[in-house]
C-alpha positions as CSV (number, residue, x, y, z in Angstrom):
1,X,-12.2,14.3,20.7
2,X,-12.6,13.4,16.8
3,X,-9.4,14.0,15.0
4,X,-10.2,13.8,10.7
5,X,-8.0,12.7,8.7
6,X,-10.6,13.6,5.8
7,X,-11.3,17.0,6.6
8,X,-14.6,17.6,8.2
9,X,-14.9,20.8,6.3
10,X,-15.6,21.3,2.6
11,X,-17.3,19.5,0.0
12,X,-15.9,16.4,-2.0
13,X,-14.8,17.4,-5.7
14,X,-14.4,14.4,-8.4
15,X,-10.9,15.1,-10.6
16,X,-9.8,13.2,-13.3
17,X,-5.5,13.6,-13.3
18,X,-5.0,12.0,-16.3
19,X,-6.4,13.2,-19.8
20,X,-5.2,13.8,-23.2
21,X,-6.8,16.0,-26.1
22,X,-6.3,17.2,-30.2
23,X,-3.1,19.0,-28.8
24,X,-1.4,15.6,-28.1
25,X,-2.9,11.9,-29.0
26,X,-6.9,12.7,-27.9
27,X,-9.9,12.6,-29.7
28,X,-11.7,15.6,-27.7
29,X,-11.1,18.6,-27.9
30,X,-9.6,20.5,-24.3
31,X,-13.2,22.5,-24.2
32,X,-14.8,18.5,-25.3
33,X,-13.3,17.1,-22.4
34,X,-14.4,19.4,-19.8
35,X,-18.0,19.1,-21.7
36,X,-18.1,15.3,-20.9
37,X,-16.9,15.5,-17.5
38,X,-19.0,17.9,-16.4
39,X,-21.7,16.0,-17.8
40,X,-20.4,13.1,-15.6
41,X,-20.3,14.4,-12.1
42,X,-16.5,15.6,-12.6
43,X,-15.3,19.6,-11.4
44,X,-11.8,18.7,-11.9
45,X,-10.0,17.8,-14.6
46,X,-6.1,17.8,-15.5
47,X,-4.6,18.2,-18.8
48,X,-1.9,16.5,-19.1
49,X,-1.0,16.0,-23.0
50,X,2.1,14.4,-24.4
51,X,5.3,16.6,-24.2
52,X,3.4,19.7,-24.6
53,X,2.3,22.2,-21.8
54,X,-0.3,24.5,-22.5
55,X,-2.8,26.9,-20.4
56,X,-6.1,26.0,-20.0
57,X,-7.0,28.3,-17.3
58,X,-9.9,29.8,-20.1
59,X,-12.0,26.6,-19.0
60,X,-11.8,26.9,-15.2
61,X,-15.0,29.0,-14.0
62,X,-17.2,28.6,-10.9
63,X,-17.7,25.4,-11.4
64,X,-15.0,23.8,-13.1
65,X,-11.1,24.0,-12.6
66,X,-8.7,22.8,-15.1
67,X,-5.2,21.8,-13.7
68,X,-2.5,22.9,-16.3
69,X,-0.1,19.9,-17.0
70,X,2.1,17.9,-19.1
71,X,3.3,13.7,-19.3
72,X,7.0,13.1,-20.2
73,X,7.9,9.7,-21.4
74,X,11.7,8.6,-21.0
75,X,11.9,5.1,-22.3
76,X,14.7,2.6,-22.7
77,X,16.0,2.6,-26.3
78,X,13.9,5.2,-27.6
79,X,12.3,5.5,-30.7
80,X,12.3,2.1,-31.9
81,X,10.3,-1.2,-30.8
82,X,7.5,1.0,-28.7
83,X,5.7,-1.7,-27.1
84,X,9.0,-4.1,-26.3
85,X,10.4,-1.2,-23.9
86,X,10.4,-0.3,-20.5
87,X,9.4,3.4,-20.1
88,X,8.7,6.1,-17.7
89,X,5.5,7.7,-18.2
90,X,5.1,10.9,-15.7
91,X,2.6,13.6,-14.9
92,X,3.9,17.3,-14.2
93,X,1.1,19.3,-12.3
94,X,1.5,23.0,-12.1
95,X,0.7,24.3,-8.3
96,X,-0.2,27.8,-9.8
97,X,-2.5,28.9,-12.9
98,X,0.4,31.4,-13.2
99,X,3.1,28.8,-14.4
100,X,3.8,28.0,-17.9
101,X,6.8,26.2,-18.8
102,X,8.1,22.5,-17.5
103,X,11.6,22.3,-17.0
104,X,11.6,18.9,-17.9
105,X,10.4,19.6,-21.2
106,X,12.1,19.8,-25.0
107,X,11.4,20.6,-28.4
108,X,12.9,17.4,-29.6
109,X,11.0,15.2,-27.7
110,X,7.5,16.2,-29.1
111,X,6.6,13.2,-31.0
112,X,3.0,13.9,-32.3
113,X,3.7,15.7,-35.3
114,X,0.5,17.9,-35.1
115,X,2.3,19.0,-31.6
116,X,4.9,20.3,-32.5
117,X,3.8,23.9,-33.2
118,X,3.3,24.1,-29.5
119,X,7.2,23.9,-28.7
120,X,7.7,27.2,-26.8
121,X,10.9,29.0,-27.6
122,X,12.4,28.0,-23.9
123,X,11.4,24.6,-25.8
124,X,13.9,25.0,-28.5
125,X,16.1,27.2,-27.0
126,X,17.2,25.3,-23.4
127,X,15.9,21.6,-24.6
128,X,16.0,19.1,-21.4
129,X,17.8,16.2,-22.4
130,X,16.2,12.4,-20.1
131,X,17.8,9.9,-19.6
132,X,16.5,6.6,-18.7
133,X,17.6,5.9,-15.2
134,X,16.0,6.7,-11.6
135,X,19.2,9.2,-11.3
136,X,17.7,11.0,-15.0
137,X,14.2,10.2,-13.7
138,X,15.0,12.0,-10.2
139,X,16.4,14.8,-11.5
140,X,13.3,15.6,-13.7
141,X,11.2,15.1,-10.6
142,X,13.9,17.5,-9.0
143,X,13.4,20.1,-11.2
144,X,9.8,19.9,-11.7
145,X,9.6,20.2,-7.8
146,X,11.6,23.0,-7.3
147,X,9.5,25.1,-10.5
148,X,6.5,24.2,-8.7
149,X,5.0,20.9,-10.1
150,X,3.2,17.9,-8.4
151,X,4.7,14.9,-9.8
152,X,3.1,11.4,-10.2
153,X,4.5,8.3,-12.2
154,X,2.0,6.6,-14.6
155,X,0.9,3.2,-14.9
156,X,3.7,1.4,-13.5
157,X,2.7,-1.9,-14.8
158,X,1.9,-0.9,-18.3
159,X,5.4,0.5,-18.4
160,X,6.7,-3.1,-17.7
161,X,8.4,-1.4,-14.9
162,X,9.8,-3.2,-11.7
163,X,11.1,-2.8,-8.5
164,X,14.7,-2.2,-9.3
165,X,13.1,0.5,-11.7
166,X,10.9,2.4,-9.3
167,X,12.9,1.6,-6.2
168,X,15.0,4.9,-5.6
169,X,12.8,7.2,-7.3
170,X,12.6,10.5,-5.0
171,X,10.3,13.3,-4.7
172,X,7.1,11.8,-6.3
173,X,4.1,13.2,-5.1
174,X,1.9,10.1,-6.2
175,X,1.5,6.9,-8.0
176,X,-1.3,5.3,-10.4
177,X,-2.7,2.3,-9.0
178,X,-5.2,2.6,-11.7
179,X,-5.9,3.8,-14.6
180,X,-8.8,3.2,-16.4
181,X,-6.7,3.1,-20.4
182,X,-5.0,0.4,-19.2
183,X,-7.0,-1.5,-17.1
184,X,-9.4,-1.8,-20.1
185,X,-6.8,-3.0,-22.2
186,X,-5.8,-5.6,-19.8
187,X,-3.0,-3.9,-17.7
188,X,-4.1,-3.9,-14.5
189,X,-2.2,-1.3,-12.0
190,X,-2.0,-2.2,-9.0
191,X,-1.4,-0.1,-5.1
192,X,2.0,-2.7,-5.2
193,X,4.5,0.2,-6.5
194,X,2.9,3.1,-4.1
195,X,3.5,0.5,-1.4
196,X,6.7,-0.3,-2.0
197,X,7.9,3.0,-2.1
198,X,6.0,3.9,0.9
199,X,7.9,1.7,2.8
200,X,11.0,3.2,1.5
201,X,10.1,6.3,3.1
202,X,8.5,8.2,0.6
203,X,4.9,9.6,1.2
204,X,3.3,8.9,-2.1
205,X,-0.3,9.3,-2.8
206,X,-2.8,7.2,-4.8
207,X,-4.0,8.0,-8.1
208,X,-6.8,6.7,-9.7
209,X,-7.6,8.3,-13.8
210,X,-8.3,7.7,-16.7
211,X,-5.9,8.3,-19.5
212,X,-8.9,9.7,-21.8
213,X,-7.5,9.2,-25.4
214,X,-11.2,8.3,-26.6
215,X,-14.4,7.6,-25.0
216,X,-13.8,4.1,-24.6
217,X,-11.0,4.7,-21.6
218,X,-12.8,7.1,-19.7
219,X,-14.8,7.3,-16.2
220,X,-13.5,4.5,-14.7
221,X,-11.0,6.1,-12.0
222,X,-11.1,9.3,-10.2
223,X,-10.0,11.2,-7.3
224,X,-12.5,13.0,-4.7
225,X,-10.9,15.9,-3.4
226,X,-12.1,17.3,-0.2
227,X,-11.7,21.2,-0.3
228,X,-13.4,24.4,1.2
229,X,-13.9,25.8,-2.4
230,X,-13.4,25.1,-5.8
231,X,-10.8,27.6,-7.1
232,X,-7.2,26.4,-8.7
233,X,-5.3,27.0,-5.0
234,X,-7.5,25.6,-2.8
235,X,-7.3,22.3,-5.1
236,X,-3.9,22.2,-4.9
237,X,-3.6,22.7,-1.4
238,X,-6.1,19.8,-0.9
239,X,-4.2,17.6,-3.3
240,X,-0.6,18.8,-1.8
241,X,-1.8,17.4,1.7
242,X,-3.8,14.6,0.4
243,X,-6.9,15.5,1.7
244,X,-8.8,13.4,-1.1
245,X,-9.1,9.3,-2.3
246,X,-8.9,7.4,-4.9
247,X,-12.0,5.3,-6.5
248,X,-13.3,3.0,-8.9
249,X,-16.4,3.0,-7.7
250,X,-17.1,3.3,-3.6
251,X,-17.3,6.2,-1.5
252,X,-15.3,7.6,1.2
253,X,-18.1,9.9,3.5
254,X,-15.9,10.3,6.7
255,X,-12.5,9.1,8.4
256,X,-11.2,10.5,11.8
257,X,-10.1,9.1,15.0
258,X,-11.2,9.5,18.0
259,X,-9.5,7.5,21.4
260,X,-7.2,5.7,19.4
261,X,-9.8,4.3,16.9
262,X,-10.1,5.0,13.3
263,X,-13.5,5.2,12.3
264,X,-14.7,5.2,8.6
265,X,-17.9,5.8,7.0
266,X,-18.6,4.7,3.7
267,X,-21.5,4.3,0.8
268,X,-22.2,0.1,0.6
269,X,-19.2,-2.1,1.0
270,X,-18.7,-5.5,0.8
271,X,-15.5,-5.2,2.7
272,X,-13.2,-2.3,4.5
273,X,-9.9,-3.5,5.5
274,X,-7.2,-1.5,7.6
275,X,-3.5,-2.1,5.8
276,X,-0.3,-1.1,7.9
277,X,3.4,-0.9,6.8
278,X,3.7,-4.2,8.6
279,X,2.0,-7.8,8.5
280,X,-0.9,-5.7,10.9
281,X,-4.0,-5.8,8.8
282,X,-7.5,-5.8,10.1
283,X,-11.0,-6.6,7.3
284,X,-14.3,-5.9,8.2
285,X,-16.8,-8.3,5.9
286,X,-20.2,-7.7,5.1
287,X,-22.5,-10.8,6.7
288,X,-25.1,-12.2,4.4
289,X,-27.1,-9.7,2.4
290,X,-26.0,-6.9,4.7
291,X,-23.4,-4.5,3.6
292,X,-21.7,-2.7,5.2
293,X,-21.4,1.3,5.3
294,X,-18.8,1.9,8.5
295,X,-15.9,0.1,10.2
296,X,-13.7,1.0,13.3
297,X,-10.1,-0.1,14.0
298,X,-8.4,0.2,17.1
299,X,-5.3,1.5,17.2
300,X,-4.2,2.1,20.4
301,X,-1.8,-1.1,20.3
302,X,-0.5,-0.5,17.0
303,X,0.5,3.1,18.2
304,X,1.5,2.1,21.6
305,X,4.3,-0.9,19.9
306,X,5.4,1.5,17.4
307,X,6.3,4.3,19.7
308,X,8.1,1.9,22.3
309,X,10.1,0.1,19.3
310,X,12.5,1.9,16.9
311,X,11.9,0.4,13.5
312,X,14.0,2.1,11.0
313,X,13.6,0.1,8.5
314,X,9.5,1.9,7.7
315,X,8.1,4.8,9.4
316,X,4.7,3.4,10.4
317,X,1.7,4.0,8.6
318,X,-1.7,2.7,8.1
319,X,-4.1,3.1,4.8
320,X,-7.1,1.6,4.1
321,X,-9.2,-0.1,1.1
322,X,-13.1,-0.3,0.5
323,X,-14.4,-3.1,-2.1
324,X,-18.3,-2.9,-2.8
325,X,-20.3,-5.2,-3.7
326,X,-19.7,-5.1,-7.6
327,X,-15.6,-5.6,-6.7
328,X,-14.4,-2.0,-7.4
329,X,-12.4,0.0,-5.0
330,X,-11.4,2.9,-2.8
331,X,-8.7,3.5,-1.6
332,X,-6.8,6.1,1.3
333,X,-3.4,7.3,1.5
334,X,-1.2,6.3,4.1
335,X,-1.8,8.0,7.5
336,X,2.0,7.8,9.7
337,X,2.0,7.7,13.1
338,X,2.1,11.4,13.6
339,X,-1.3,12.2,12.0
340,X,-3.1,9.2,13.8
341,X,-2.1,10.6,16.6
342,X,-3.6,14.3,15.9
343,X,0.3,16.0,16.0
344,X,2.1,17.9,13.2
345,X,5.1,16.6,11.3
């Protein structure tokens, strides 16, 4: 019996999580943006403009849903010396249309001055103070959580940041391993951080975007979120259980298990290789001229060892990456044991 880990059900939905307009540091207007992306395939898009949070829910129609958000930046020895700082760059994603204020957000940290007419009076009036630390950078992702956001950190590596700076962090929802801004200008994310803290126990998803500030840093990323309808909920919902994957380029079609094996099906791909928590790994390589468009990995051995061993240093898990023919990716979430085995949490 087939047990998907990709829904069976629904319709794939392309979603850009990462875009800026006028009301922040963009050159499009919010009504622009959905323009282009519609033009492009896209029938998601999040707004997520510097330290302001507004509604967009005027552009989300039948075929279009716009995901009200905000990005925070908490940097070392702010203002001063921009570029020679670490910084935390992170995405607040509001679960309901109905939600208009970030707890995590203050008058005094709007820094486009254009922006600043935007400061609500909760803004003004009960200003959250960050501090630079994973303690100040947990509790925003604390109270973000509990007022109903998604939360995802930004471009770790254009942040400069390491593992002792990630390592700890609590409560994310997901991680960029790319984004097409900084990928362009040569900072090239990579699926590193999500791993790490994956392996720490916390079931972080990928995130591919764009970063759209101008034409030139945009549709190079995306997620495809598998849902039974477009509507704001039902988006969530799909992005909540990580029923979508991340891309530069190939396509994800199917992904279930049946018997023990994980099966994949995919549009033309060079390679498809299975990643686990441990040193397990499995590729499948295209031979010749012939790509390929499916893989299966058997997991029956993987899932017998893990469930006779305690290991509790890493709850088990397995992901997987596609890479076509012209080098850009896909790639999964992390599957745990529970879920490859068709059970519940």
């Amino acid at each position: 019996m087939k047990h998907y880990l990709l829904p069976d059900q629904g319709q794939f939905y392309k979603a850009n999580m990462h875009t800026h307009t006028t009301i922040s540091d963009g050159k499009f207007t919010p009504e622009e943006i959905k323009q282009l992306y519609m033009e492009k395939g896209y029938s998601i898009v999040a707004y997520t403009d510097h330290e302001v949070m507004m509604s967009h829910n005027d552009l989300t129609d039948e075929n279009f849903v716009a995901i009200n958000g905000v990005e925070t930046i908490t940097s070392d020895k702010w203002p001063g010396g921009y570029c020679y700082n670490k910084t935390y760059h992170i995405n607040f994603y509001a679960k309901s249309p109905d939600i208009a204020h970030c707890p995590t957000l203050s008058a005094n940290n709007i820094w486009p001055a254009h922006a600043k007419v935007y400061a609500t009076q909760e803004m003004i009036d009960h200003p959250y103070k960050n501090h630079y630390s994973i303690a100040g950078v947990n509790d925003a992702i604390k109270r973000a959580t509990e007022a109903g956001f998604l939360v995802c950190l930004n471009h770790p590596v254009w942040s400069s940041l390491d593992y002792t700076d990630y390592m700890g962090l609590k409560g994310l929802w997901g991680v960029e391993l790319y984004n097409t801004g900084c990928y362009r200008g040569g900072q090239h994310d990579t699926p590193q951080p999500m791993v790490d803290l994956l392996r720490s126990g916390e079931n972080v998803m990928p995130v591919a975007a764009d970063d759209i500030h101008s034409r030139g840093d945009a549709f190079g990323g995306w997620n495809m979120v598998k849902a039974e309808r477009l509507d704001y909920a039902t988006v969530i919902k799909a992005l909540e259980r990580g029923d979508f994957y991340a891309s530069t380029g190939p396509e994800i079609k199917e992904l279930y298990m049946e018997d023990g094996v994980l099966h994949i099906s995919t549009s033309e791909a060079y390679s498809i290789a299975l990643i686990s928590n441990y040193r397990f790994h499995r590729k499948r390589h295209a031979e010749g001229e012939q790509l390929l468009c499916e893989a299966s990995f058997d997991l029956n051995g993987f899932i017998e060892q893990n469930e006779a061993h305690e290991y509790p240093r890493w709850a088990p898990w397995v992901r997987l990456e596609v890479r076509d023919a012209h080098g850009d990716l896909a790639w999964t979430r992390a599957y745990f044991l529970h879920e490859l085995k068709g059970k519940q949490a």
